[in-house]
N, C-alpha and C positions, 0 to 999 in steps of 0.2 A: 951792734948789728944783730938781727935777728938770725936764729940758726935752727935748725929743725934735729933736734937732738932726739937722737931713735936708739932704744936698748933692745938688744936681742934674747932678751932674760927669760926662759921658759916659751921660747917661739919655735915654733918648726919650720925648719930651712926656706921652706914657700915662704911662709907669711915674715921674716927674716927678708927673704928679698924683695916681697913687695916694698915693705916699710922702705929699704933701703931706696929703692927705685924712686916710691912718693918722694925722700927727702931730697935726692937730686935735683927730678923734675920742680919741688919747690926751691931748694937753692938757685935753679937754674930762672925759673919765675922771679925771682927777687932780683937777680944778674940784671934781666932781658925789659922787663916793665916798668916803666912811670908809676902806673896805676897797681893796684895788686886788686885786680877785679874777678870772680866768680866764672865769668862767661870768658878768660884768655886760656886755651890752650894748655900751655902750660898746668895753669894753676886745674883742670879737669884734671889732668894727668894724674896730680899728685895724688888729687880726692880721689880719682879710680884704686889707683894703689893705696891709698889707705883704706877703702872700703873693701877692695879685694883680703888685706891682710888684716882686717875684723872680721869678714867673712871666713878666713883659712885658723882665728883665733880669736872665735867670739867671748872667749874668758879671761881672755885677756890684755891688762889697762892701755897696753902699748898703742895696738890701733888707734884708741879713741883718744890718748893722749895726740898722737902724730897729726887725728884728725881736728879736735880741739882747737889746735895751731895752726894747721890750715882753714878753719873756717874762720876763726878769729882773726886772720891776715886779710880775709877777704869780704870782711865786714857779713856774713853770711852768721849772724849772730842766734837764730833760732837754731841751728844744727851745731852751732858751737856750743851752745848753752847744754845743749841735748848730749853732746860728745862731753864737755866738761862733767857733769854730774853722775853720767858712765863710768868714766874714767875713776873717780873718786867711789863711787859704788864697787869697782872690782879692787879697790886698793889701793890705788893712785895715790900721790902724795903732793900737798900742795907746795911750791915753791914758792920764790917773788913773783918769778917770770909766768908762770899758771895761775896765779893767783890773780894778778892783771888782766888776764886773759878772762877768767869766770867774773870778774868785776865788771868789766867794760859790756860782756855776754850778757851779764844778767841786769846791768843798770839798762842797758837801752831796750833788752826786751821787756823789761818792768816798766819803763817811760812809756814805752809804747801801748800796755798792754791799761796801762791806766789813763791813756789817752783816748783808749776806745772804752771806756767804761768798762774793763773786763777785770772787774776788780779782785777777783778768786786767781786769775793768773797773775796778777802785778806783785798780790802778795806772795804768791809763790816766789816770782823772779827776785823782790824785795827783800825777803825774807833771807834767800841765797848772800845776796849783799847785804843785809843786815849781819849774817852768822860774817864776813868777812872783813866787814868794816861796820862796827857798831855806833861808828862814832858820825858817820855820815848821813847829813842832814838831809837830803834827798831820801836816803831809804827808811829813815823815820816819820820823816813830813807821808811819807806816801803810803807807808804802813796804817799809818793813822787815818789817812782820809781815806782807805781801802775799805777798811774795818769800820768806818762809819760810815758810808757808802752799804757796805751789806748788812749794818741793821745791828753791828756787833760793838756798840764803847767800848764796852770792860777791856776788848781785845786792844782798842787804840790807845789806853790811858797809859800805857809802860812808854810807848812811843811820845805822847805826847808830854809826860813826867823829863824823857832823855830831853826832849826841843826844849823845853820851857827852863830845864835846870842848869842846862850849857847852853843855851843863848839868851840867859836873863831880857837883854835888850831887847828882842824882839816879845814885844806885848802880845801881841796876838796868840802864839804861843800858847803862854800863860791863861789867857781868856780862852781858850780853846782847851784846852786842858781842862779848868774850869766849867765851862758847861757838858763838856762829855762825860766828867765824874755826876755829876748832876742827872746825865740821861743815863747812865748806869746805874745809880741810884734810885733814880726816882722813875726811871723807864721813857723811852724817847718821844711818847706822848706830851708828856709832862712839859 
């Protein structure tokens, strides 16, 4: 079961009771909902208080963690993304359970953001999953066609080195591997 774990560690009594408030009102959201959507009641609640107590302690990871879990519950994955890499910026610490959380964030804002050709943000969100799961063939395959998309091989050849060396079977891979060292080489005219 999911649980919204809030530390009072260096918080001043306000932002203390916001946090605490948000995590009710989100326990009480997970109680009361089928759905755990963005637009219920409840789940504003939570995001109020958790924005109130980033506001009452903007230096510190707690809000952004508390908020993190709340967007990531509510599939509201661009401001999870945004709260996850905060949180880690003032200090945060990855667990399993946050860890899941920036994975899921940053895979579907990276699907998305390389389904609209926006390939400077994919790599960013990619990159995020890259640094947490290296081994994952999504954030490699897309790293690589990012970076050859913006005119950059050299930058895809590591990526496309991992695909081609752990999934020998898939040829394409390999061929693709193969000619991007080539347009690195010899330059993408060529």
């Amino acid at each position: 079961s999911l649980s919204f774990w809030v530390s009072a560690q260096g918080l001043s009594s306000e932002a203390q009771q916001a946090l605490a408030k948000g995590a009710q009102a989100a326990a009480q959201a997970l109680a009361t909902y089928d759905q755990q959507l963005l637009d219920k009641p409840l789940w504003r609640d939570a995001i109020n208080y958790g924005l109130e107590a980033q506001r009452l302690a903007p230096n510190s990871s707690e809000p952004y963690r508390f908020l993190g879990q709340v967007y990531s519950t509510v599939a509201f994955y661009g401001r999870a993304y945004e709260s996850w890499t905060k949180y880690l910026e003032l200090g945060g610490i990855l667990n399993p359970q946050t860890t899941r959380y920036l994975i899921e964030a940053s895979q579907w804002m990276g699907s998305a953001a390389f389904e609209n050709k926006q390939y400077e943000d994919a790599i960013k969100y990619y990159t995020t999953l890259h640094d947490l799961k290296p081994e994952s063939e999504e954030a490699n395959q897309h790293l690589a066609l990012s970076y050859q998309a913006i005119g950059k091989p050299e930058k895809a050849l590591p990526y496309l080195q991992t695909l081609a060396s752990t999934l020998p079977d898939r040829s394409d891979y390999g061929s693709l591997y193969e000619i991007t060292q080539e347009q690195s080489t010899y330059g993408l005219e060529a």
